[in-house]
N, C-alpha and C positions, 0 to 999 in steps of 0.2 A: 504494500500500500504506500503512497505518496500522503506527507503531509505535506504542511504548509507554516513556515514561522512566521512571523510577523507580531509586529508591537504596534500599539496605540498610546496618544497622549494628549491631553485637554490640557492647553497652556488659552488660560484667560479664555477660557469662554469655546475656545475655536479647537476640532480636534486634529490630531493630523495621526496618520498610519503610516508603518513602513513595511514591507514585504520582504524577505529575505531568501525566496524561490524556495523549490521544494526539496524533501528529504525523506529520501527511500526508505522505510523500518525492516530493518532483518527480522524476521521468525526468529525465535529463541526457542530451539526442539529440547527437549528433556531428552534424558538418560531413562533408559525403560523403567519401570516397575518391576520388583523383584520378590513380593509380598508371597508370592508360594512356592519360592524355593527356599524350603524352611529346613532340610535337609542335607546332610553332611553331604548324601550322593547324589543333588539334586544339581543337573545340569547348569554351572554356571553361564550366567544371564543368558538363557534359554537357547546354547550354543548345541548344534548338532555334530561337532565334532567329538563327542566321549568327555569334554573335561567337566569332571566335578568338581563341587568347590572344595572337598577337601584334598587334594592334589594340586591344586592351585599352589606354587609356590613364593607368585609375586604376581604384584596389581600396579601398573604403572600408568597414572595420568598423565597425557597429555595435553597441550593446547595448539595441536596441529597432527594432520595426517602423517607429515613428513617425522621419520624417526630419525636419533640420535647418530645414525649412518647416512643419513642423504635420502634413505627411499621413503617414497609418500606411498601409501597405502589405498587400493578402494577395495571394490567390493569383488574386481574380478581376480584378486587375491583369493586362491585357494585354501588362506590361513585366515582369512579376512570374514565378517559376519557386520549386519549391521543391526543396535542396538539402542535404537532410538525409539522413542515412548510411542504405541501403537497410537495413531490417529483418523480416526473412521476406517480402522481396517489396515490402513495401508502407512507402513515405513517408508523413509524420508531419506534415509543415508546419510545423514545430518552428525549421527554419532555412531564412531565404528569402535568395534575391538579385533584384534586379531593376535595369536598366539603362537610362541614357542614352543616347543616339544624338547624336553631331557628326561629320558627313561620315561623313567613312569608320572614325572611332575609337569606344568609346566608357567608358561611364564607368559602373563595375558595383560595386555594394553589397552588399554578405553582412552578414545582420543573425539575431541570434538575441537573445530576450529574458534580460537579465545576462548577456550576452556569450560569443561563436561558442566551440564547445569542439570544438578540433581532434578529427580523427580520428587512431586510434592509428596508422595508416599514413599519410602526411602529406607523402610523395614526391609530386615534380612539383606542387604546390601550387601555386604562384606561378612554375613554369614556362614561360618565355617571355613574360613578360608586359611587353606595350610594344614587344617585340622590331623590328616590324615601323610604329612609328608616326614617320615622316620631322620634326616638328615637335614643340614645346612639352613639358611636364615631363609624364614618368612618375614614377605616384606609386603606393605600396604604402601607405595611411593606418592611423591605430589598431592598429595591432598590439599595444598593451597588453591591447586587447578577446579576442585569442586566447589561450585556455586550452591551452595545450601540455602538460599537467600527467599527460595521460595518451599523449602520442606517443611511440610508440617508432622511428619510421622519419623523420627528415628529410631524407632523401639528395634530390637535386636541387631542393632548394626553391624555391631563388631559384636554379636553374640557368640563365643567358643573359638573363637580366634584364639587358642592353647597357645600355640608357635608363634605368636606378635611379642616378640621381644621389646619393640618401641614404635609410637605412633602418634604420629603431628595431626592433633584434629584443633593447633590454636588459631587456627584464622576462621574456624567454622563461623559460621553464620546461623546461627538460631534463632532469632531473633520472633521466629514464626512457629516454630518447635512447640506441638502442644504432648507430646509423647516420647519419653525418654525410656521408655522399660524397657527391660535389660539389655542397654544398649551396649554395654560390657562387661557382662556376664561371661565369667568363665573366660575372660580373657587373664589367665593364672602362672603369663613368662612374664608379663609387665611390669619393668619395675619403677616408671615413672609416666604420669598423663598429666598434663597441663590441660586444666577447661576451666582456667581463673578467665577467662574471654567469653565463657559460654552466659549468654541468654537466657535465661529463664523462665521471666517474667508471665509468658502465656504456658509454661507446661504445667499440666496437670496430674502426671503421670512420672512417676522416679522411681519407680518399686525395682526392686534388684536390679538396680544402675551400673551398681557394682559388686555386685554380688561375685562371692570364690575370684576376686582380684587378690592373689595370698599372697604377690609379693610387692605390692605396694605399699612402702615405709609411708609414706604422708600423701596428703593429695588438696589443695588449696580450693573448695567452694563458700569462700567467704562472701563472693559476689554473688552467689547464688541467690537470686529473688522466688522465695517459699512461699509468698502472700496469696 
């Protein structure tokens, strides 16, 4: 769609306007929904190549198709899926992932151009992810790249993520956030989470937020708004 900018001003009586031509508005496509894959073996984000999420051994955001080698990705990538939020039916290619394979792990990319913008329901996301990998670091990467700004649901996010040794969720945006349940739960390698940034003010729901976190020394929700 085309707008249109333009200001007006009434100096003494008399008005005048000025037009500043128009300006195109990009769609902003969401990140699918992920609310029933609630399951350690349950296909992540509804990929038909085999990877479950608890094999998954890294989640890496970015904010372009082009990877850290030079290649840009689409969809006629045979490693390539696109996972952008169903709309009337039909997918957009707006947000892709596409994945590594080592052994039996593997190593999966969600990329949207200037960066993945959660879906407003945003449960089970990162659900079990690693859960199931015997060896070497599980990793949640870029997380500054996700736009939280419009999620209203984060209940089990990071639910059972065992193998998250550490995870940057301080630039999250919650600010819309009415559901926090157990959004790390059983995440039980952690030894530190910063959410002195986190929102609160509309959630109504915290019940085992942090529940079987056992190696967490302190964890700072002073700013927490409980009202």
């Amino acid at each position: 769609a085309d707008l249109y900018l333009w200001s007006k001003a009434i100096v003494n009586g008399e008005e005048t306007s000025k037009s500043f031509g128009t300006f195109a508005v990009k769609e902003r496509t969401m990140l699918m929904a992920t609310k029933n894959e609630n399951w350690v073996t349950s296909p992540f984000l509804s990929n038909t190549f085999g990877i479950k999420r608890g094999y998954v051994r890294s989640v890496t955001l970015l904010d372009s198709f082009t990877d850290s080698n030079g290649f840009t990705h689409s969809l006629s990538d045979s490693n390539c899926w696109d996972i952008s939020a169903n709309k009337e039916g039909n997918k957009n290619g707006k947000v892709l992932a596409w994945y590594e394979q080592d052994g039996d792990y593997y190593d999966v990319t969600i990329a949207q151009e200037g960066g993945v913008v959660a879906n407003a329901d945003s449960s089970y996301l990162f659900n079990y992810i690693g859960h199931n990998v015997a060896s070497g670091d599980v990793s949640i990467n870029n997380l500054n790249l996700l736009d939280t700004s419009g999620t209203i649901n984060m209940s089990y996010m990071f639910n059972w993520c065992t193998k998250l040794t550490s995870l940057d969720v301080s630039n999250f945006d919650t600010s819309n956030v009415t559901s926090m349940l157990s959004m790390f739960n059983l995440c039980n390698a952690l030894t530190s989470i910063d959410v002195s940034n986190f929102d609160t003010s509309k959630v109504t729901n915290m019940r085992y937020m942090f529940e079987d976190c056992s190696k967490l020394t302190s964890i700072d929700v002073s700013n927490f708004d409980t009202s």
